[in-house]
C-alpha positions, -999 to 999 in steps of 0.1 A, spaced: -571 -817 376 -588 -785 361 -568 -784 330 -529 -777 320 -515 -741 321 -525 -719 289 -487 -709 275 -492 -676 286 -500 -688 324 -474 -712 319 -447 -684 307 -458 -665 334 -451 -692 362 -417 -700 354 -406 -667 344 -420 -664 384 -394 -692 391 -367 -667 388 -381 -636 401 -414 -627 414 -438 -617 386 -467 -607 412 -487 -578 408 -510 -558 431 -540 -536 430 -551 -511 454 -578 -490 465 -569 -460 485 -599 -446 508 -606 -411 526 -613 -427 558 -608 -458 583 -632 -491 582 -638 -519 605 -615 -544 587 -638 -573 594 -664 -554 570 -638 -557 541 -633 -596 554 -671 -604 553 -673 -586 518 -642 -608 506 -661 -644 519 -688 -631 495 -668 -616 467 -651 -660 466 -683 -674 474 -699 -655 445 -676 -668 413 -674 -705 402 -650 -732 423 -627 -727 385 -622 -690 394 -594 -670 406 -598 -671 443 -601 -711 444 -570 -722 421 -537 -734 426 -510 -747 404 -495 -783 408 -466 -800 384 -470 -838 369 -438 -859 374 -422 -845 341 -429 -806 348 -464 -800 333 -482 -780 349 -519 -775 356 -544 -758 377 -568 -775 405 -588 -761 429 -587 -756 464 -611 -755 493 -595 -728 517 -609 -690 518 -582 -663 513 -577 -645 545 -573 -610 553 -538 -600 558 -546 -565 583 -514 -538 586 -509 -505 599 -487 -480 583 -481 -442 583 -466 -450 548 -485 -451 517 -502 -484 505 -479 -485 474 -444 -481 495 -459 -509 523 -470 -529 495 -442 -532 477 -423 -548 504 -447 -579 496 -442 -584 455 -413 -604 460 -432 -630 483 -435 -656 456 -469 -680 456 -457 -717 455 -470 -746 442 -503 -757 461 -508 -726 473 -538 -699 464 -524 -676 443 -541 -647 457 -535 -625 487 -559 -599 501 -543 -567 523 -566 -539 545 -538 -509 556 -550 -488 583 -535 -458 585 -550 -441 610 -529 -416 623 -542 -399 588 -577 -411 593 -573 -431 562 -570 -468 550 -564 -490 521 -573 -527 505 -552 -545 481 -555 -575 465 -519 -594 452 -517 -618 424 -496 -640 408 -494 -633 374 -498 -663 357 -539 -664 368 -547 -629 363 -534 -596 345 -544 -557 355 -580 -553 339 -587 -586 358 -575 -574 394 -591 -542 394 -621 -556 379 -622 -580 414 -613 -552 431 -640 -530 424 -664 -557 429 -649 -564 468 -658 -525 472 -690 -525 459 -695 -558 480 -683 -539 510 -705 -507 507 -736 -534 507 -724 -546 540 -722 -512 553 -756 -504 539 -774 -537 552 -755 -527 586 -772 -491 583 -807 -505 571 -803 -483 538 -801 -486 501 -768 -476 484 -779 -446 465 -752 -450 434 -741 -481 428 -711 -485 402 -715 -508 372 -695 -531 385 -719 -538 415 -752 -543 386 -733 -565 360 -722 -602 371 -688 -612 370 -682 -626 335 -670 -660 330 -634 -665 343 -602 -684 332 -606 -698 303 -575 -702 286 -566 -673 267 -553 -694 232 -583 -708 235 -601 -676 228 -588 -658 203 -602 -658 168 -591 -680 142 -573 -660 118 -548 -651 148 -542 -688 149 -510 -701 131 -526 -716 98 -518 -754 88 -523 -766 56 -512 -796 35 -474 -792 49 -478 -804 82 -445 -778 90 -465 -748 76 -474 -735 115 -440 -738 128 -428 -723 94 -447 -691 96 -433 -689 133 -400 -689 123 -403 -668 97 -425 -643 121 -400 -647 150 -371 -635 121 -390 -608 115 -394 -595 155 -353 -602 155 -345 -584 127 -370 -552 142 -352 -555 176 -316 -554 159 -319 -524 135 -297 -505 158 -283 -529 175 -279 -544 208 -295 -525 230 -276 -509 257 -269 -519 289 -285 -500 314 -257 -483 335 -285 -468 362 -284 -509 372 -261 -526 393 -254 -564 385 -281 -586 388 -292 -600 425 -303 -629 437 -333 -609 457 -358 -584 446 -363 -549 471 -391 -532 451 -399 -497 460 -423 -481 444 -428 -445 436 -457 -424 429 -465 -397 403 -500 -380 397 -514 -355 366 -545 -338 378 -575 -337 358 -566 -303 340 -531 -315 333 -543 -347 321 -568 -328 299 -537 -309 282 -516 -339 277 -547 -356 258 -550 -324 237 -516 -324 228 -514 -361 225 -548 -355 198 -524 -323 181 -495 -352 178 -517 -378 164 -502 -403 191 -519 -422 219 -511 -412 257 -494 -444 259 -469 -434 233 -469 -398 253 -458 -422 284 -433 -442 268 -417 -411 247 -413 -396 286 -397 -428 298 -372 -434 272 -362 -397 272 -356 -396 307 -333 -430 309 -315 -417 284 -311 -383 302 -299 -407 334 -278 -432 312 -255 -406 305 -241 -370 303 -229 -368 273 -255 -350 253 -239 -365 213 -246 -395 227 -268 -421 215 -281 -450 231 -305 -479 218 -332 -489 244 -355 -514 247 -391 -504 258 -421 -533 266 -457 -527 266 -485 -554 280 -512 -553 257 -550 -563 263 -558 -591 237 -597 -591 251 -600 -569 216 -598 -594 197 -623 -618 214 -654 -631 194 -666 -641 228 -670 -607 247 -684 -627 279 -648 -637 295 -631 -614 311 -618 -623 344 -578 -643 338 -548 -641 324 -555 -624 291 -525 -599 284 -497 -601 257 -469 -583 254 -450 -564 224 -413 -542 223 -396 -522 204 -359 -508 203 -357 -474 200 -324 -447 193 -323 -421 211 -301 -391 205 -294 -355 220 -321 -344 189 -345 -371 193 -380 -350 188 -403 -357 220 -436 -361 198 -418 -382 172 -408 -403 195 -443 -404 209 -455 -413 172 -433 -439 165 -441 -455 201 -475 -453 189 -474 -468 155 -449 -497 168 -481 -508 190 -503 -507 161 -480 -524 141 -474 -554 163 -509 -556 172 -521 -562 135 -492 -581 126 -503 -608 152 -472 -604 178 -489 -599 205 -511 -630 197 -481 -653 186 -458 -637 215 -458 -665 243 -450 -695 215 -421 -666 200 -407 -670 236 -402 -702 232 -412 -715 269 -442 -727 261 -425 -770 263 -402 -761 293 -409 -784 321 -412 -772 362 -378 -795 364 -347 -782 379 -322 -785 352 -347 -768 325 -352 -740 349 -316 -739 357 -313 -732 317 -344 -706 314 -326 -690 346 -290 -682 327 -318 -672 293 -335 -647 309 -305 -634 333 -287 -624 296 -318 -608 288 -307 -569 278 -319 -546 305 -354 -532 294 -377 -509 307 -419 -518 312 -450 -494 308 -483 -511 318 -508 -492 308 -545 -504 324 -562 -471 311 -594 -453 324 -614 -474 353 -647 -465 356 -659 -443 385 -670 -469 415 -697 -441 424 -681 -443 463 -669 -409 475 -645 -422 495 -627 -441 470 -597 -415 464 -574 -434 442 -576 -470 421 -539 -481 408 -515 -511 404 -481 -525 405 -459 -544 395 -428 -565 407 -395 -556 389 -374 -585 377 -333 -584 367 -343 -578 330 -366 -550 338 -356 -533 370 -381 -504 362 -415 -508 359 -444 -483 354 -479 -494 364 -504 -465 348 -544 -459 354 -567 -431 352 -599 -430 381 -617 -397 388 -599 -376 359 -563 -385 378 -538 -402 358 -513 -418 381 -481 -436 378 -469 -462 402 -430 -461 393 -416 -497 411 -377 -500 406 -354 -525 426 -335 -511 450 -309 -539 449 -306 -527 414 -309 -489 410 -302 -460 436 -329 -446 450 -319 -407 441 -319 -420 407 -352 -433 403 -358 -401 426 -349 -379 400 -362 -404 368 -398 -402 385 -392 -360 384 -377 -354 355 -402 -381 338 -435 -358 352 -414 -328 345 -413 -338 305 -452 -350 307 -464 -315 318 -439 -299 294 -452 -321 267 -490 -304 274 -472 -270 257 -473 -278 219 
């Protein structure tokens, strides 16, 4: 045994025990590639990080339902597919495939499509070992390891190496509690209660936040819950100009592009939720958040290492696009600093629930009452590979009954995309159809301030 599950790899797992939480990341290329290149450079990219790494783990369960990682000797394969689709709609179709105990928890993906003279390489996680920054950061390094095979092949020198290719992979999975500073740590003192009293007291205080306008509404654009996921995944795109507006306006607004993004989402569900216009609906909203900011220890980097805060927000026929944005904005902040984000996975309360059947019987009906929410995950700006045929770096993310719409966001090359992943057994596609317009519709509207 390695060690037991962190609580947020832990939550993570058995929220997967009722619908898939995996993720992927993807890499979409200008042209085709012998797919045994990509498999050579992905025996180099495991064969390069320590046997506690990603690539090598799997999870097992004691007797009473604890669970912990070991590692395992077997090399991920190469999964090869051809499509005329686009590697987000063919991948999709594989974030419901849930990892199982003893098995890696990583899968690997090269998409030819070569009636376009194109391809594609993906790699698909579980969540509960890695979170966004971590899969494109092995991502980029599986590039940078292929372009040295191609070059060794050619008997040249790659001329621009990306940073990714001259830095070493930092260290990887160490537990994420384990990390974070002190002060975000829930003090004890002479009262031997005093940590489990400031959670309380902090947990009344994210109720109370969540309840100021009530429950939040159920989302009509959802059908009842299924037993099966069907993710599809649409795409939306902001070229670099339009991009370039929406951060000036977002700099006008005083709000981040993240509270742009989640102003845009709201407003459009609530455009979809109903027609009637005097109508106002409470919605919930949930952001992942990085917690590698609050790191002493800047030299882990590659694991499970993301939070996540909500807010409820109202939303009428007047509700102010930019104020909305503001709010968004500040509500981050807020959490952030008031140590949410940090405290969020013992908040949840999962962190003692065993891998036993009648305990995840229980979680199942808990999270199944959930109200339905909708997810922005927001990676930010990856740095430029330095390949020319590297068109487009992006992510997503499974949908699950309490969040049947999930919005996976990145910026490479001055692009800002949007992978939009709904579930179909859920939501209509002409719905989502016109969600994913109407939401890119409001974004380059927004630029005009």
């Amino acid at each position: 045994m390695l060690r037991f599950l962190d609580p947020a790899e832990h939550y993570f797992w058995i929220l997967d025990q009722v619908s898939s939480m995996n993720f992927v990341v993807i890499a979409e290329l200008k042209q085709t590639f012998n797919s045994k290149d990509f498999e050579q450079a992905l025996s180099v990219l495991q064969a390069q990080l320590t046997e506690e790494a990603i690539f090598n783990l799997v999870v097992q369960s004691t007797a009473e339902g604890r669970l912990y990682f070991e590692t395992h000797q077997d090399s991920i394969s190469l999964e090869t597919l051809n499509s005329r689709q686009a590697a987000h709609k063919v991948l999709a179709k594989y974030l419901p495939q849930k990892f199982t105990l003893d098995e890696p928890l990583v899968r690997a993906f090269y998409i030819n499509h070569s009636q376009q003279n194109r391809s594609s390489i993906a790699l698909m996680f579980n969540h509960a070992i890695a979170d966004g920054k971590t899969g494109m950061a092995l991502l980029r390094r599986w590039l940078d390891l292929h372009a040295e095979v191609l070059s060794e092949q050619a008997g040249s020198i790659i001329s621009t190496p990306s940073l990714a290719c001259q830095q070493p992979l930092l260290q990887a999975n160490a537990p994420l509690h384990q990390l974070l500073p002190t002060y975000f740590t829930l003090s004890a003192n002479a009262d031997s209660n005093a940590p489990q009293v400031q959670l309380s007291e902090l947990l009344e205080q994210r109720k109370n936040d969540l309840r100021r306008f009530g429950r939040p509404d159920a989302l009509t654009l959802t059908n009842s819950q299924p037993e099966t996921s069907q993710p599809e995944t649409f795409a939306i795109e902001l070229d670099t100009a339009q991009l370039q507006q929406l951060q000036q306006a977002c700099k006008r607004a005083k709000c981040s592009v993240h509270g742009a993004l989640m102003a845009a989402q709201l407003l459009t569900i609530k455009q979809l939720e109903t027609d009637d216009k005097n109508r106002e609906l409470t919605l919930c909203l949930t952001s992942p958040v990085d917690l590698r900011r609050f790191f002493a220890d800047k030299h882990h980097d590659i694991g499970m290492y993301t939070s996540l805060v909500y807010s409820a927000y109202r939303i009428g026929s007047n509700t102010d696009f930019w104020s909305l944005a503001q709010q968004a904005s500040k509500e981050i902040k807020l959490q952030l600093e008031r140590g949410d984000a940090s405290h969020f996975y013992h908040l949840a309360g999962t962190t003692d629930i065993p891998l036993l059947p009648e305990a995840m019987a229980q979680f199942k009906v808990q999270i199944l009452k959930s109200a339905p929410q909708s997810l922005i995950s927001n990676i930010g700006v990856i740095p430029d590979t330095g390949l020319d045929y590297v068109q487009q770096l992006s992510f997503a993310l499974c949908p699950i009954p309490s969040q049947p719409i999930f919005t996976a966001v990145t910026s490479y090359k001055g692009v800002l995309r949007l992978n939009i992943t709904h579930d179909q057994s859920q939501t209509q596609p002409e719905v989502i159809q016109l969600l994913v317009e109407n939401m890119k519709q409001r974004l380059l509207e927004s630029c005009f301030i």
